[in-house]
C-alpha positions in Angstrom: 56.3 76.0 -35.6 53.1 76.0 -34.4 51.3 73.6 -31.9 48.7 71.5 -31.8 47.4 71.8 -28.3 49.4 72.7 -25.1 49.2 70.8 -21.8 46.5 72.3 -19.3 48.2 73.6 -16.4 45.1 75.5 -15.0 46.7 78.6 -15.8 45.0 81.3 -18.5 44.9 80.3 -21.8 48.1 82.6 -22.8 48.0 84.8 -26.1 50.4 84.1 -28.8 52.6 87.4 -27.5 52.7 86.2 -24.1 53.5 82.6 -25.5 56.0 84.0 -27.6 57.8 86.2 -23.9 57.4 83.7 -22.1 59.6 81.1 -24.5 62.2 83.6 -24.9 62.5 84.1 -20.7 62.9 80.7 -20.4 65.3 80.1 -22.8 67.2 83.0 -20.8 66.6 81.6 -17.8 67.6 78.3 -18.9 71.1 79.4 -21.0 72.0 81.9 -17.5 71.2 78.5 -15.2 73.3 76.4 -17.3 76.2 78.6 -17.3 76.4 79.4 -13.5 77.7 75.0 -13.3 80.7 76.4 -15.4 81.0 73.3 -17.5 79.4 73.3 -21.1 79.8 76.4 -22.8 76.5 77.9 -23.8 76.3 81.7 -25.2 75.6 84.7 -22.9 72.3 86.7 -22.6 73.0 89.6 -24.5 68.9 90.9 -23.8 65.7 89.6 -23.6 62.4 91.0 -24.4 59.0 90.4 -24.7 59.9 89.8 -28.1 63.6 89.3 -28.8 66.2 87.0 -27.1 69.8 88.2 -27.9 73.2 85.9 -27.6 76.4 86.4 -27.9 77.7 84.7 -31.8 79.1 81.3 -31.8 82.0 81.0 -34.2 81.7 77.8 -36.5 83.4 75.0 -36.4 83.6 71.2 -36.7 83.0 68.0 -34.5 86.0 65.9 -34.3 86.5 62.9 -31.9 88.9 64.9 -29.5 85.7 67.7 -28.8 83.5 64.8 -28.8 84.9 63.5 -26.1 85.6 66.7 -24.1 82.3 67.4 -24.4 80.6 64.3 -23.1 83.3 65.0 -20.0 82.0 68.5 -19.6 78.1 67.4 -19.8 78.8 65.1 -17.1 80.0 67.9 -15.1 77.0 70.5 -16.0 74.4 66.9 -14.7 76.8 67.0 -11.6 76.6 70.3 -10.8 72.9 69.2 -10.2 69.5 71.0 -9.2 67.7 71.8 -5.8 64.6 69.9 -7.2 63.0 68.0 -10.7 61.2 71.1 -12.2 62.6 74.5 -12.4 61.5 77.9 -10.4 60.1 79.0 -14.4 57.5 78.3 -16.8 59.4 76.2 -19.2 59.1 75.8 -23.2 60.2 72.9 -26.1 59.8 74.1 -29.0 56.5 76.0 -29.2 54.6 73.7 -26.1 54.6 75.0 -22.9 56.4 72.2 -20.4 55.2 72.1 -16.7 58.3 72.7 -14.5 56.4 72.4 -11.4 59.3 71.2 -8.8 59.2 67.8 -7.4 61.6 67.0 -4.8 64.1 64.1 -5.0 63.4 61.1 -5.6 60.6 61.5 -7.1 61.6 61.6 -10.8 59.5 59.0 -12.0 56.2 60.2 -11.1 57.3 63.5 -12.0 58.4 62.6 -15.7 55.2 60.5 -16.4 52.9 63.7 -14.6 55.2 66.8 -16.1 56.4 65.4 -19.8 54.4 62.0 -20.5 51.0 62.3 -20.5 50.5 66.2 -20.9 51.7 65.6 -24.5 50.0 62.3 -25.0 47.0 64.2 -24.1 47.8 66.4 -27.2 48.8 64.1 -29.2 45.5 61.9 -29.0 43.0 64.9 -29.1 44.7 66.4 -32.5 44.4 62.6 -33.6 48.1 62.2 -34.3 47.6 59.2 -32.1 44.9 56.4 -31.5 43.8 55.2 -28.8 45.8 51.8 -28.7 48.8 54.1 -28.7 47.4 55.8 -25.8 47.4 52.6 -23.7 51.1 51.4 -24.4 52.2 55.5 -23.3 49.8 54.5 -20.3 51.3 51.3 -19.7 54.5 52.9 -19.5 53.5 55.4 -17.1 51.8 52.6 -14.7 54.8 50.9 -14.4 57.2 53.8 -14.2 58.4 52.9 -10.8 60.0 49.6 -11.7 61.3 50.9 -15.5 63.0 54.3 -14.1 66.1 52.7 -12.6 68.0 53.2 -9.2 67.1 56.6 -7.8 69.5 59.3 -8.8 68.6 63.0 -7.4 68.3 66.2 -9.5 70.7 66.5 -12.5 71.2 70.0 -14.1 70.4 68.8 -17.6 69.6 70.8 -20.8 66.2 69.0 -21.3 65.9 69.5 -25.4 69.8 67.7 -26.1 69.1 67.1 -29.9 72.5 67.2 -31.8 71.0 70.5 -33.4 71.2 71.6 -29.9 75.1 71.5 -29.6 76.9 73.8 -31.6 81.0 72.7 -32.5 82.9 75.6 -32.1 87.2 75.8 -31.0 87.0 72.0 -30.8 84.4 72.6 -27.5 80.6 71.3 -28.0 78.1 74.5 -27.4 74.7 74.2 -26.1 72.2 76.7 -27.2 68.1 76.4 -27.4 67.8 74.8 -24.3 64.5 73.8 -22.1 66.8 73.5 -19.2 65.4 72.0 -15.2 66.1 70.0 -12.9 65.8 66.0 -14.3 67.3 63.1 -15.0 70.9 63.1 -16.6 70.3 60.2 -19.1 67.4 62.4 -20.7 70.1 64.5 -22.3 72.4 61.5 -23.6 68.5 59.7 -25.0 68.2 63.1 -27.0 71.7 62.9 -28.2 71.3 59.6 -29.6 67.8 60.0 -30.8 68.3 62.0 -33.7 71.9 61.4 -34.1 74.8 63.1 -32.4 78.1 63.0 -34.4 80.8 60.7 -32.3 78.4 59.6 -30.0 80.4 56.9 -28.4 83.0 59.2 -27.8 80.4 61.8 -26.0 79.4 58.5 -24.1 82.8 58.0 -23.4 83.9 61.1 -22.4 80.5 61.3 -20.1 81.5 58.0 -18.4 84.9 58.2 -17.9 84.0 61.3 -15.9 80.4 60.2 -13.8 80.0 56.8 -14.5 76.4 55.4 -15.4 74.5 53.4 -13.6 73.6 50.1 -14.2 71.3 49.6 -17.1 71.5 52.7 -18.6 71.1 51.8 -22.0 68.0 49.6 -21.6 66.2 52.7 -20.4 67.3 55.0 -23.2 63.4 54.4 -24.8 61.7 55.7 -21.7 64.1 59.1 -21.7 63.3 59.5 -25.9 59.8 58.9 -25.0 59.2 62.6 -24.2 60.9 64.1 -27.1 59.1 61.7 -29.5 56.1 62.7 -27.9 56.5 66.4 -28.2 57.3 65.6 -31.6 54.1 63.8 -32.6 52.2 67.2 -31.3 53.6 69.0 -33.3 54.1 67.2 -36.7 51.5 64.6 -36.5 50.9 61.0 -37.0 54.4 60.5 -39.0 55.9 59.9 -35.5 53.5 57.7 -34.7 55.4 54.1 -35.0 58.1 56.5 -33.0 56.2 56.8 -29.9 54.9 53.2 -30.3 58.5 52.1 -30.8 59.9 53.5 -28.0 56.9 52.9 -25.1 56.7 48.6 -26.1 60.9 49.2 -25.7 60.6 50.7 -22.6 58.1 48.1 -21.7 60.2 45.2 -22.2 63.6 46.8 -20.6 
């Protein structure tokens, strides 16, 4: 679907071929990444072009509690398996927007999150008028006070970076994760995502996820600030309907 704007990362302005390449690599590079951790399935790179991306078919299947569970074990594992910094060593994509993988090293998630995936796509978001300017200054007033409203320090986590239940494919009672804008980040970005738009037996994901890594302290308070991004990318690209969304989350995230 097409954008409204993309971040400027003082690179060329890229034409909508090289856009469309560059998506597919990093959705290779992302699946190839999240496979070498050897925890969530995900589908192997068959090929990739400048303007194809093959995988290997995913036989259907159904959620049930049981793969529910094994899968919040196993995305605990893939988070553990970790990353050398926040970013990744590729251009990254979400959906048709370009997302600025630039590498931080740990622990500087915070500033990196409100730099890399905040404002970039507020930017966006208020210049195509999907947002006004009062919106602008609650995202703001977020990223002023991200320090305090990130929580304890955690480093890199391998994470999947787009974990929308639409994301995770059910298949011989395993979750599947396909379409992924994969880097180095924080590990309760995935679970926001998951429970943003819905994942089926989500407290059995959570579960499963903290039996196996436990969370720390105050995770679910700070679920807002990790859907802030995704709500964000959304308003770019479909307007001022998720509008009260982003507004929602940032005065969440504000009060903790």
């Amino acid at each position: 679907m097409p954008a409204q704007g993309e971040p400027d990362n003082g690179e060329p302005d890229a034409t909508p071929s090289d856009a469309v390449a560059a998506a597919f690599a990093a959705e290779a590079n992302g699946l190839r990444w999240l496979a070498e951790a050897g925890a969530v399935p995900v589908p192997e790179v068959l090929a990739v072009s400048q303007t194809a991306l093959v995988i290997a078919m995913i036989p259907p299947g159904h959620a049930t509690p049981e793969a529910a569970f094994g899968f919040g074990t196993e995305l605990a594992r893939l988070h553990a398996a970790g990353a050398d910094d926040f970013g990744a060593p590729w251009p990254g994509f979400i959906a048709s927007l370009p997302l600025d993988n630039t590498p931080a090293p740990s622990p500087g998630w915070p500033e990196w999150y409100a730099s890399r995936r905040l404002l970039p796509y507020l930017r966006i978001a208020v210049d195509s008028g999907a947002l006004r300017p009062e919106d602008a200054r609650l995202v703001e007033a977020v990223t002023s006070r991200i320090d305090s409203l990130a929580g304890p320090a955690e480093p890199p986590s391998r994470i999947h970076g787009d974990c929308w239940a639409g994301n995770v494919l059910w298949s011989g009672g395993r979750g599947w994760l396909i379409d992924p804008a994969a880097h180095g980040g924080h590990r309760e970005t995935d679970l926001a995502m998951l429970a943003l738009f819905g994942a089926p037996d989500l407290d059995r994901i959570l579960a499963g996820y903290n039996d196996t890594v436990p969370l720390a302290a105050g995770w679910r308070s700070r679920v807002p600030l990790h859907q802030l991004h995704p709500l964000l990318v959304h308003a770019c690209l479909f307007g001022a309907s998720y509008r009260e969304g982003v507004r929602s989350a940032a005065q969440a995230a504000l009060s903790g």
